[in-house]
Backbone as JSON Lines, residues from 0, in Angstrom:
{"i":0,"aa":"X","n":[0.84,-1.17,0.0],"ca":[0.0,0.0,0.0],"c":[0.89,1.24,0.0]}
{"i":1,"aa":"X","n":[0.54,2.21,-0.62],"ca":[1.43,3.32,-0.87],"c":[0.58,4.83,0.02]}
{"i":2,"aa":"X","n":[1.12,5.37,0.09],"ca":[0.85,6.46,1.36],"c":[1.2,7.86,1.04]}
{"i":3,"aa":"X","n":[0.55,8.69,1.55],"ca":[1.18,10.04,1.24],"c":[1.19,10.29,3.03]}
{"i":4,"aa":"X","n":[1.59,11.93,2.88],"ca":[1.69,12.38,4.23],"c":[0.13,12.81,4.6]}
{"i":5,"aa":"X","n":[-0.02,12.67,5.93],"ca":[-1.19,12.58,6.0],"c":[-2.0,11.51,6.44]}
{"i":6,"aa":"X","n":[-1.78,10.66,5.5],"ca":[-2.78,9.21,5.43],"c":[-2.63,8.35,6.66]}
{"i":7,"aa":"X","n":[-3.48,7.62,6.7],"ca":[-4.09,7.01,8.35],"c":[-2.84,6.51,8.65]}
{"i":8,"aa":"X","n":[-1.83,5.99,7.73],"ca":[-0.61,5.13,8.43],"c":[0.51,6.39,9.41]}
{"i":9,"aa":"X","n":[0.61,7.18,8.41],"ca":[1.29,8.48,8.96],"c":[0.95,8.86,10.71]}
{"i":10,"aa":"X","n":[-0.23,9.12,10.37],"ca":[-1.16,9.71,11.74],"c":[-1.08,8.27,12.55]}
{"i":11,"aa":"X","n":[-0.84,7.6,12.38],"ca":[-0.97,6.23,13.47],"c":[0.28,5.88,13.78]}
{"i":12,"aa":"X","n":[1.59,6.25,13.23],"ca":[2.78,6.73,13.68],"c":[2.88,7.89,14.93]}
{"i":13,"aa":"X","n":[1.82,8.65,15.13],"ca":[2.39,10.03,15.44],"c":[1.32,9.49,16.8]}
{"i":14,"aa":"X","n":[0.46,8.98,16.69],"ca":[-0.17,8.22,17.93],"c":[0.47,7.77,19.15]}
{"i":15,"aa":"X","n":[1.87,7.21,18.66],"ca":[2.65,6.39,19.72],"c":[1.91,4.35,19.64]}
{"i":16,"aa":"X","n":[1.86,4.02,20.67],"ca":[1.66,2.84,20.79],"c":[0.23,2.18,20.54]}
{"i":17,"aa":"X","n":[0.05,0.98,19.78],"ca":[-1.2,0.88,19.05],"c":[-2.21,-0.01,19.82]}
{"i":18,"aa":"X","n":[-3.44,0.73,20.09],"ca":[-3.99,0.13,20.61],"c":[-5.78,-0.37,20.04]}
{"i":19,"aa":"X","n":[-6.24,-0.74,20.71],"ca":[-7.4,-1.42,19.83],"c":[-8.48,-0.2,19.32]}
{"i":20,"aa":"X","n":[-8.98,0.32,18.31],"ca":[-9.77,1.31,18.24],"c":[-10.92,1.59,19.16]}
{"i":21,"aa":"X","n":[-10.67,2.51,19.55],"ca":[-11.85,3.34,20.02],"c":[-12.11,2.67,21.62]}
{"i":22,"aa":"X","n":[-10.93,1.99,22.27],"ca":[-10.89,1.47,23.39],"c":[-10.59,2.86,24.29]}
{"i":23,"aa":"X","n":[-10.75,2.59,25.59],"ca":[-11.21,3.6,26.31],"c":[-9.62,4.27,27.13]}
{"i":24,"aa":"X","n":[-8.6,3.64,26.02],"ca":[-7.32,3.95,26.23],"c":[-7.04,4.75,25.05]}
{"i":25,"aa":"X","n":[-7.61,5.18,24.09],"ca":[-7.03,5.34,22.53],"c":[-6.85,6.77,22.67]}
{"i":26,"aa":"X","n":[-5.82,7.23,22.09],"ca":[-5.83,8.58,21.74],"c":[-6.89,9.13,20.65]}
{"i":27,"aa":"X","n":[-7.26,10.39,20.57],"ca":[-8.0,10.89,19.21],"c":[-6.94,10.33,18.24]}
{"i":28,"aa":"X","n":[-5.76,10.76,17.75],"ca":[-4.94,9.91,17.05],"c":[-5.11,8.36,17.04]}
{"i":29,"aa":"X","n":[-5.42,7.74,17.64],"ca":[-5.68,6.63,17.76],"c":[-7.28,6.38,16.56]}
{"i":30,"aa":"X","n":[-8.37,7.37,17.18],"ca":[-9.24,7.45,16.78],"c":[-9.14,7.46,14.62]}
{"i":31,"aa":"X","n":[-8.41,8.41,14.46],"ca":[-8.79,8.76,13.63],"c":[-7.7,8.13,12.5]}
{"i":32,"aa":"X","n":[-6.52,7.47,12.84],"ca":[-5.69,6.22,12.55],"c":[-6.37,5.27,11.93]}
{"i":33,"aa":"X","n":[-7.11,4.83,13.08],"ca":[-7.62,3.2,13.16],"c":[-8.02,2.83,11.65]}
{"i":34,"aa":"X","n":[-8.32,1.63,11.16],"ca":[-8.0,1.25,9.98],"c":[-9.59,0.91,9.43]}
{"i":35,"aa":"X","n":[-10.57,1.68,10.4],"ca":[-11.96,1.13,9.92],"c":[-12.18,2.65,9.03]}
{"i":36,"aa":"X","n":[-11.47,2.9,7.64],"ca":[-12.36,4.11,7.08],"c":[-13.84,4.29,7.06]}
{"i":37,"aa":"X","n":[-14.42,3.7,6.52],"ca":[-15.73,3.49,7.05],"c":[-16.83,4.0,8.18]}
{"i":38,"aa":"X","n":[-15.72,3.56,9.41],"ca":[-16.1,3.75,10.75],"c":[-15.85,5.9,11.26]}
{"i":39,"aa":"X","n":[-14.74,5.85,10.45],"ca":[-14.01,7.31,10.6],"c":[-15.62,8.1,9.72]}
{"i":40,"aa":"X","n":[-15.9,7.54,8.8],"ca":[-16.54,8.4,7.85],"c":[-18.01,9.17,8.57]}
{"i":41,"aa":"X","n":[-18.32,7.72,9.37],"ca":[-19.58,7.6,10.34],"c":[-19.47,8.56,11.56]}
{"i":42,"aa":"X","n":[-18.08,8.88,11.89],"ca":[-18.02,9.56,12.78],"c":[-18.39,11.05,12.21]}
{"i":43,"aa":"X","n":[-17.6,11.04,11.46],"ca":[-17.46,12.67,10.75],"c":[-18.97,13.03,10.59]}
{"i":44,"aa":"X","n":[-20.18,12.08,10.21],"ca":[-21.42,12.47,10.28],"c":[-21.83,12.64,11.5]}
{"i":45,"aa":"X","n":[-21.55,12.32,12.55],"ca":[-21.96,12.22,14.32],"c":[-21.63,13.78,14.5]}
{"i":46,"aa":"X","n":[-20.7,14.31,14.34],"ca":[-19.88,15.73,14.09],"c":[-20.73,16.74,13.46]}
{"i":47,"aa":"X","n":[-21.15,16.35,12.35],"ca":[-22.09,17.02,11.41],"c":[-23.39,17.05,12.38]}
{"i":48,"aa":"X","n":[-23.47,16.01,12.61],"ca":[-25.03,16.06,13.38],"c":[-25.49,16.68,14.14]}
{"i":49,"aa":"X","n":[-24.54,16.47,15.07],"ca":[-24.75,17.06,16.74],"c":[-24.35,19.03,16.74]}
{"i":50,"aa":"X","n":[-23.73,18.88,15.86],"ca":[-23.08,20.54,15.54],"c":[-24.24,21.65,14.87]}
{"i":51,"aa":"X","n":[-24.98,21.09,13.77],"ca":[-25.46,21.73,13.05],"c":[-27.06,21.18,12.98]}
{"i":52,"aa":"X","n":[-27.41,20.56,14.25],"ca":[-29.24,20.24,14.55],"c":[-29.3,21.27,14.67]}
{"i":53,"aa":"X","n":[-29.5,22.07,15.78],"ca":[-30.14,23.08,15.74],"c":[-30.73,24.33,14.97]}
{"i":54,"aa":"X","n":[-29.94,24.05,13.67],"ca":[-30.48,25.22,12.25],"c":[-31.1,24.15,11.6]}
{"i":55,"aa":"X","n":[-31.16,23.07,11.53],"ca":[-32.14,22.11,10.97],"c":[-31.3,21.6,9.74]}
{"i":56,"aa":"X","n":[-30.12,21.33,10.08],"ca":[-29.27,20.78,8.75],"c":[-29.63,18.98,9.83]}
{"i":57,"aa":"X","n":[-29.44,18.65,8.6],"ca":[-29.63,16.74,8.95],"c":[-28.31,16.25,8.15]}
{"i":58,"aa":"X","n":[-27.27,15.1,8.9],"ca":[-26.69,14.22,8.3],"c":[-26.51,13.21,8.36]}
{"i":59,"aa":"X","n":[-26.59,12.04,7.55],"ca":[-26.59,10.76,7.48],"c":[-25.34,10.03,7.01]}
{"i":60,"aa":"X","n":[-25.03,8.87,7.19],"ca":[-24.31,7.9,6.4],"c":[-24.88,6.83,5.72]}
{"i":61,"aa":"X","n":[-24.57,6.17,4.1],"ca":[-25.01,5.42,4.17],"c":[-24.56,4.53,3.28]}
{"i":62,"aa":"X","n":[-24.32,3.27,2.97],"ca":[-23.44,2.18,2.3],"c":[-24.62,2.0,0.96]}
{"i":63,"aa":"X","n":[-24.18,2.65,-0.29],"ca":[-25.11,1.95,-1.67],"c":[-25.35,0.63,-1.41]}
{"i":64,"aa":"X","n":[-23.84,-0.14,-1.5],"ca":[-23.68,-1.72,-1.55],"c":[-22.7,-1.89,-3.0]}
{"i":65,"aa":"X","n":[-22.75,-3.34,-3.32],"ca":[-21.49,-3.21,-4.46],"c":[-22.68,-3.23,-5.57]}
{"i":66,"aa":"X","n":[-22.23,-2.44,-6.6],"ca":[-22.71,-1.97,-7.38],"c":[-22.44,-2.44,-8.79]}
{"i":67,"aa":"X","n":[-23.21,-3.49,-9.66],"ca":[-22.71,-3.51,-11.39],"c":[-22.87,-2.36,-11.82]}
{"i":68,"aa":"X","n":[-21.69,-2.01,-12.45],"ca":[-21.93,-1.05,-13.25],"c":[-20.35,-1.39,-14.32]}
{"i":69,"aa":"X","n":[-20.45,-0.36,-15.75],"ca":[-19.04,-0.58,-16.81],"c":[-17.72,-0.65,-16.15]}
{"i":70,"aa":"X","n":[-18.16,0.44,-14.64],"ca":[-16.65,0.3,-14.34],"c":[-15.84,-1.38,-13.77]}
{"i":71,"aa":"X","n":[-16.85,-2.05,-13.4],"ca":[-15.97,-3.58,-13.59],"c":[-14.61,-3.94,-14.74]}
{"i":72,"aa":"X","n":[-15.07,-3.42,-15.81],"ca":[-14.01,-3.85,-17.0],"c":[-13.22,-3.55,-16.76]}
{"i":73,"aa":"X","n":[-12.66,-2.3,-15.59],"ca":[-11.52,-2.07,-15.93],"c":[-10.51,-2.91,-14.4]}
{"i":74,"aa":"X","n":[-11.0,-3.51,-14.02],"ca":[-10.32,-4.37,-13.1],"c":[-9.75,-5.72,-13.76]}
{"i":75,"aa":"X","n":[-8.48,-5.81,-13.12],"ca":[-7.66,-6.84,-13.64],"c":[-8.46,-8.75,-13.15]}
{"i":76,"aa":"X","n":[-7.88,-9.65,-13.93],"ca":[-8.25,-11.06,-13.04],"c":[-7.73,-11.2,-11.87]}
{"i":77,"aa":"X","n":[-7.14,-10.84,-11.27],"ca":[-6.87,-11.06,-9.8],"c":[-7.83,-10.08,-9.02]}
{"i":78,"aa":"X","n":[-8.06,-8.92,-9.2],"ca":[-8.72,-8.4,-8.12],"c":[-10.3,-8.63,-8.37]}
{"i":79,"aa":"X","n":[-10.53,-9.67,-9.6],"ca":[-12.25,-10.12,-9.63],"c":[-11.86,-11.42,-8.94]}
{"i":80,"aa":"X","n":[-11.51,-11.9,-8.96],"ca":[-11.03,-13.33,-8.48],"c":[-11.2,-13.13,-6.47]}
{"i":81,"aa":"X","n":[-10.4,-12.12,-6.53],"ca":[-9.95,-11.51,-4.7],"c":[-11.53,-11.59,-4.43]}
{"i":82,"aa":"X","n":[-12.38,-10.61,-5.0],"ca":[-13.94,-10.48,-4.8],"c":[-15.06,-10.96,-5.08]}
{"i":83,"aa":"X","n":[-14.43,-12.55,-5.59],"ca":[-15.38,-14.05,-5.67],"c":[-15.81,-13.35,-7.44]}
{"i":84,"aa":"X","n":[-15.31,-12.69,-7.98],"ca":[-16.23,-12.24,-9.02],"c":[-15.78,-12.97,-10.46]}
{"i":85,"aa":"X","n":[-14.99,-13.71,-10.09],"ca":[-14.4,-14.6,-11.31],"c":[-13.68,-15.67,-10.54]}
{"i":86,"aa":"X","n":[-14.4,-17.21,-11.22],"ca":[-13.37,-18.22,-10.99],"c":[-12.18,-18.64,-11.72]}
{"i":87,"aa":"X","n":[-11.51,-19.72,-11.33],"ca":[-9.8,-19.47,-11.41],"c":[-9.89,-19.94,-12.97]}
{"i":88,"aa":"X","n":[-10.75,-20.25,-13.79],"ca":[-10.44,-20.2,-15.27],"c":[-10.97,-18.81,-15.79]}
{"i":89,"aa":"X","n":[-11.07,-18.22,-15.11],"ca":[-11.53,-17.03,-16.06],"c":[-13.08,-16.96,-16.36]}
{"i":90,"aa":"X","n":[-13.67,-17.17,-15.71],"ca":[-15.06,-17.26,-16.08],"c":[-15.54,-16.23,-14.82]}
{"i":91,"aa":"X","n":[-16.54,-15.04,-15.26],"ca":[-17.38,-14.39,-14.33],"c":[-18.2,-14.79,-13.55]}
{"i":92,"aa":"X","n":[-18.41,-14.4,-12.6],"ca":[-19.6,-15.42,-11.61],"c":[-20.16,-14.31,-11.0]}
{"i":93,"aa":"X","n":[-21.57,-14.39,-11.43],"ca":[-22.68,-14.0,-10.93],"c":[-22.42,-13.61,-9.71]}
{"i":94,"aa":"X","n":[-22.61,-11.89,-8.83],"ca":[-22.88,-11.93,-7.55],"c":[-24.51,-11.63,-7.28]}
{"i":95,"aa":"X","n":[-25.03,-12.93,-6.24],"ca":[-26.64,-12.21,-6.23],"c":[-26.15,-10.92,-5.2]}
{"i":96,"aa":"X","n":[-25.46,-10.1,-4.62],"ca":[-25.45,-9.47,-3.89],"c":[-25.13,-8.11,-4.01]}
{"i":97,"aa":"X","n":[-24.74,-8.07,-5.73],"ca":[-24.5,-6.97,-6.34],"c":[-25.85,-5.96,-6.59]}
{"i":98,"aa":"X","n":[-25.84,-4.79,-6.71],"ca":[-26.95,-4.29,-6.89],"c":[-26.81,-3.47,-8.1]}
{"i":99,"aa":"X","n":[-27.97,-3.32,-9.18],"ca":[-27.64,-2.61,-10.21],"c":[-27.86,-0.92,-9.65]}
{"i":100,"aa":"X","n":[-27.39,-0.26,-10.36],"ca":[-27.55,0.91,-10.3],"c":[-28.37,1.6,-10.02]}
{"i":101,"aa":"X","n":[-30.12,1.19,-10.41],"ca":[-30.75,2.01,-9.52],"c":[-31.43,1.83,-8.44]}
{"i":102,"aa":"X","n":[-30.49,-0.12,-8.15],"ca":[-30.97,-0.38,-6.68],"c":[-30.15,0.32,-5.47]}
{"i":103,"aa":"X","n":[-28.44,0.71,-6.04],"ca":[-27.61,1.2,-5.59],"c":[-27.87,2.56,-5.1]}
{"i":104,"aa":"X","n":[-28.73,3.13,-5.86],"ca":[-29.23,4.44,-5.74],"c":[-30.11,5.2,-4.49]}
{"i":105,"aa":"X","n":[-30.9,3.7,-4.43],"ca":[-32.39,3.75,-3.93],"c":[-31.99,4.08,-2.3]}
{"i":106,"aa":"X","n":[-30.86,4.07,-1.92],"ca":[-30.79,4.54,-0.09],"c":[-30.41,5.79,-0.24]}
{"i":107,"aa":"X","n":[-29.53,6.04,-1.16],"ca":[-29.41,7.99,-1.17],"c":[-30.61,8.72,-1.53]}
{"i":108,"aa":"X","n":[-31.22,7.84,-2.29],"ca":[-32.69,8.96,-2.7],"c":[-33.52,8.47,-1.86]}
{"i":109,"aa":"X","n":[-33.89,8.0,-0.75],"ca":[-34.6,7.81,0.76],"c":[-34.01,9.18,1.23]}
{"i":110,"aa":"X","n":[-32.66,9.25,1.52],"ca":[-32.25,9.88,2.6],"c":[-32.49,11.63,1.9]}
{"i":111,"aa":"X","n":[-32.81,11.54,1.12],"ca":[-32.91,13.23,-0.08],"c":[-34.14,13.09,-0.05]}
{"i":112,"aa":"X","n":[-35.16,12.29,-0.29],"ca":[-36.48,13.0,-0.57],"c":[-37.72,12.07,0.26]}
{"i":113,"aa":"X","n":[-37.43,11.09,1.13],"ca":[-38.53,10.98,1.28],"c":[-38.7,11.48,2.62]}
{"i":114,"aa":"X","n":[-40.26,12.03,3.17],"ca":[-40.45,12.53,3.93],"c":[-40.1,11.53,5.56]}
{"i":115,"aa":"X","n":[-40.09,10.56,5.45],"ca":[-39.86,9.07,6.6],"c":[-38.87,9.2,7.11]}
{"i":116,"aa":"X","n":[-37.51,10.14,7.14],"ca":[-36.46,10.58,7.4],"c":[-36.15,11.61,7.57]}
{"i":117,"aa":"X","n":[-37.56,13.02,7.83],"ca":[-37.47,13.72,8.04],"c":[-36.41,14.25,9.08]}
{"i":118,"aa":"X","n":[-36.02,15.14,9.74],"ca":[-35.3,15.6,11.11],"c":[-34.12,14.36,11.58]}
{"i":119,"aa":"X","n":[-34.42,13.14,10.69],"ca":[-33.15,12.07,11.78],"c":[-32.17,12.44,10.97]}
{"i":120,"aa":"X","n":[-31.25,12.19,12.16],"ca":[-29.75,13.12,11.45],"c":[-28.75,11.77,12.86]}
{"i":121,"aa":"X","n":[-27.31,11.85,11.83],"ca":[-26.49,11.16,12.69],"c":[-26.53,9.53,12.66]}
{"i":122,"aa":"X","n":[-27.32,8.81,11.54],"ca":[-27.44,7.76,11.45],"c":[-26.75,7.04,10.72]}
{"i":123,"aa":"X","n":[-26.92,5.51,10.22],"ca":[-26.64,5.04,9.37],"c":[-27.4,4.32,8.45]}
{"i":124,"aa":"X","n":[-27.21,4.1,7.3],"ca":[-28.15,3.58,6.63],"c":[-27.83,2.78,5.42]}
{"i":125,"aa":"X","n":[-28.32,1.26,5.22],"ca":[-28.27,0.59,4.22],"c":[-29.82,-0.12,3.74]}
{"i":126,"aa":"X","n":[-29.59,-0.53,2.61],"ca":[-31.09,-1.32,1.71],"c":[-32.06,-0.73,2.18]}
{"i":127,"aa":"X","n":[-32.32,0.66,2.38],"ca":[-33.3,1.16,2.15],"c":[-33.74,1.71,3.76]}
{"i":128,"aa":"X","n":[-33.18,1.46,4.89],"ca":[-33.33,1.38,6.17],"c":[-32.36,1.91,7.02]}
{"i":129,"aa":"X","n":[-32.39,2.49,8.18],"ca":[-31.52,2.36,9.29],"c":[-30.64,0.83,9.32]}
{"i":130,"aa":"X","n":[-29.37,1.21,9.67],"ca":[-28.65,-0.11,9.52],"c":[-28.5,-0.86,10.77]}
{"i":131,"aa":"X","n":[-28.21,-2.58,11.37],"ca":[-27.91,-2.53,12.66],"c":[-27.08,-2.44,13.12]}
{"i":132,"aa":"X","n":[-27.37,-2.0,14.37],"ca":[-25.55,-1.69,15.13],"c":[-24.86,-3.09,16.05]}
{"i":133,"aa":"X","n":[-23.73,-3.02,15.52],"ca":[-23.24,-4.19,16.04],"c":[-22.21,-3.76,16.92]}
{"i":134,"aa":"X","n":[-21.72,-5.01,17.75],"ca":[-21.24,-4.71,19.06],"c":[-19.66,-4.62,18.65]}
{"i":135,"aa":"X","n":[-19.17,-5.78,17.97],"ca":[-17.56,-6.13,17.52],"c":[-17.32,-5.13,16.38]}
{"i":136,"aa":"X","n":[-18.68,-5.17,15.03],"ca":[-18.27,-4.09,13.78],"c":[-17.18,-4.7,12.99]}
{"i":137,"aa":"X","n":[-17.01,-6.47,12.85],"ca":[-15.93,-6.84,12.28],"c":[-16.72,-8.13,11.85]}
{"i":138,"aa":"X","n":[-15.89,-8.58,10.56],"ca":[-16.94,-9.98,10.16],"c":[-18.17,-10.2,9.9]}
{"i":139,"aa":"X","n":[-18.44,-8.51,9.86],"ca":[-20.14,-8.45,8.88],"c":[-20.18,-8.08,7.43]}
{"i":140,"aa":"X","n":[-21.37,-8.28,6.79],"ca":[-21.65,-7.85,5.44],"c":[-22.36,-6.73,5.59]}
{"i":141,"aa":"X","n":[-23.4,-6.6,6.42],"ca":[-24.24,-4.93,7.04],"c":[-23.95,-5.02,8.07]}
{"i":142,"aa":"X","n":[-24.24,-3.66,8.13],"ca":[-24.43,-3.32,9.63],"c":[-23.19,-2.19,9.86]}
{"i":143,"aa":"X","n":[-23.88,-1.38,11.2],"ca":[-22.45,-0.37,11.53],"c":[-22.08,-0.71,12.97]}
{"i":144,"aa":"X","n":[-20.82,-0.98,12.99],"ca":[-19.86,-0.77,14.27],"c":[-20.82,0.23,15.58]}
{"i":145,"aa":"X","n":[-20.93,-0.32,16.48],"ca":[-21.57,0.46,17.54],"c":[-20.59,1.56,17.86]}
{"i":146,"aa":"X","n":[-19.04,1.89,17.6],"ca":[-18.08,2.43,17.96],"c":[-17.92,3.47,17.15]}
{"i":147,"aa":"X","n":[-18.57,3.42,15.79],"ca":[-18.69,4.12,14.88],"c":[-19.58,5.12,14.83]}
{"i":148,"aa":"X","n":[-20.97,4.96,15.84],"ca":[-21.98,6.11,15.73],"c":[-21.5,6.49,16.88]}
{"i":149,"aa":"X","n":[-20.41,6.51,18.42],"ca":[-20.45,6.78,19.58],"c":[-20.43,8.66,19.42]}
{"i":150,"aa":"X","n":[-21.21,9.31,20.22],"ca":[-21.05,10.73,19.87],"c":[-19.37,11.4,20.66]}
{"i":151,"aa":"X","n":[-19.02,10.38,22.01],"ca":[-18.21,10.33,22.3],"c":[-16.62,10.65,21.29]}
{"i":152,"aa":"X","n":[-16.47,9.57,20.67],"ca":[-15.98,9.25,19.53],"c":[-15.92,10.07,18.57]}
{"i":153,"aa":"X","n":[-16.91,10.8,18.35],"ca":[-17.3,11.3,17.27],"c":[-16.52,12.75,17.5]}
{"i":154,"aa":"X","n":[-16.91,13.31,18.81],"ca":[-16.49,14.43,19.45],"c":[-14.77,14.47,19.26]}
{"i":155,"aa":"X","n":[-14.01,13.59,19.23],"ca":[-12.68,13.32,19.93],"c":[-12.17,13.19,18.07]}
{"i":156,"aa":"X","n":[-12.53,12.64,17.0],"ca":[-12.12,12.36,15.92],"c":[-12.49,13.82,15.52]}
{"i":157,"aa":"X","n":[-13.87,14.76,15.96],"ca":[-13.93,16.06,15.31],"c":[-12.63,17.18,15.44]}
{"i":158,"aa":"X","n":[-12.54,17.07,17.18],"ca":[-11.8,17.73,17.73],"c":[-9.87,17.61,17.24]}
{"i":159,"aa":"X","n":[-9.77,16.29,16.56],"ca":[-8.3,16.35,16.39],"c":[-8.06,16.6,15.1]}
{"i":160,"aa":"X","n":[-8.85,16.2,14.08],"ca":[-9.52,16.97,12.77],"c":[-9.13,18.78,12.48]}
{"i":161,"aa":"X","n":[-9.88,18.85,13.46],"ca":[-9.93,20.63,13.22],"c":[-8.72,20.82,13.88]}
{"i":162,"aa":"X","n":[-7.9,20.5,14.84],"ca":[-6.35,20.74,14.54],"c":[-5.66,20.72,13.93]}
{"i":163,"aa":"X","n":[-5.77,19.53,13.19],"ca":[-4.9,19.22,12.12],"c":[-5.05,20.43,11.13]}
{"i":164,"aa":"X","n":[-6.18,20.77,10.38],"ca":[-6.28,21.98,9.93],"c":[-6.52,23.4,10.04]}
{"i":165,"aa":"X","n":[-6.02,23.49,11.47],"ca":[-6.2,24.9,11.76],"c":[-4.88,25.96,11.63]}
């Protein structure tokens, strides 16, 4: 993996000693290191949320899912192979779990227009729904990390954020 300055490996250098994310030992560096991008992204909406309710801005997170679309072609046989998406002769294999494009669509345009999501802000969201929260956040296909919506968390990844760029 290749890196610039900056990037989570950098900042998880400058942490000091590595410890499990979002354990009740972690630095904000720690926080915002940790290797769940995903989880970081979820936070940054917790930030959004809690900051900017009160003028009536709303923010969400939310996972499309894997998506067919042209851009497949341009991936090599090993990295369809890595993602079950081709077996070892070269043959494509069907994912039922792929979603076409305007199933991929269908959780961002919930969270933009329908009225059922009015005012909730700070969430997460997949297939069309609030997602569940899980306790570990490792070894799932859905679902969000309980560590990932903590406002706690959220506060401590905002706060070392806006240092970095101030």
């Amino acid at each position: 993996m290749t890196t610039r300055p900056g990037d989570a490996t950098d900042l998880h250098e400058l942490s000091g000693a590595v410890r499990t994310p979002f354990s009740a030992e972690a630095t904000a560096a720690d926080v915002l290191a940790g290797l769940d991008l995903h989880g970081r992204r979820y936070l940054v909406t917790g930030g959004v949320a809690s900051r900017w309710a009160d003028v009536g801005v709303t923010a969400n997170s939310l996972m499309p899912g894997w998506i067919t679309t042209g851009l497949q072609r341009h991936l090599d046989d090993d990295t369809l192979r890595a993602m079950g998406a081709m077996d070892d002769d070269g043959n494509r294999i069907e994912q039922p779990s792929f979603k076409t494009p305007a199933q991929g669509a269908a959780t961002s345009t919930l969270l933009v227009a329908s009225p059922s999501v009015d005012g909730v802000t700070g969430r997460y969201f997949e297939d069309n729904q609030e997602a569940a929260v899980l306790d570990d956040g490792t070894g799932h296909d859905r679902g969000v990390a309980r560590y990932a919506l903590d406002p706690g968390n959220a506060e401590r990844l905002w706060e070392l954020s806006a240092g970095y760029v101030s």
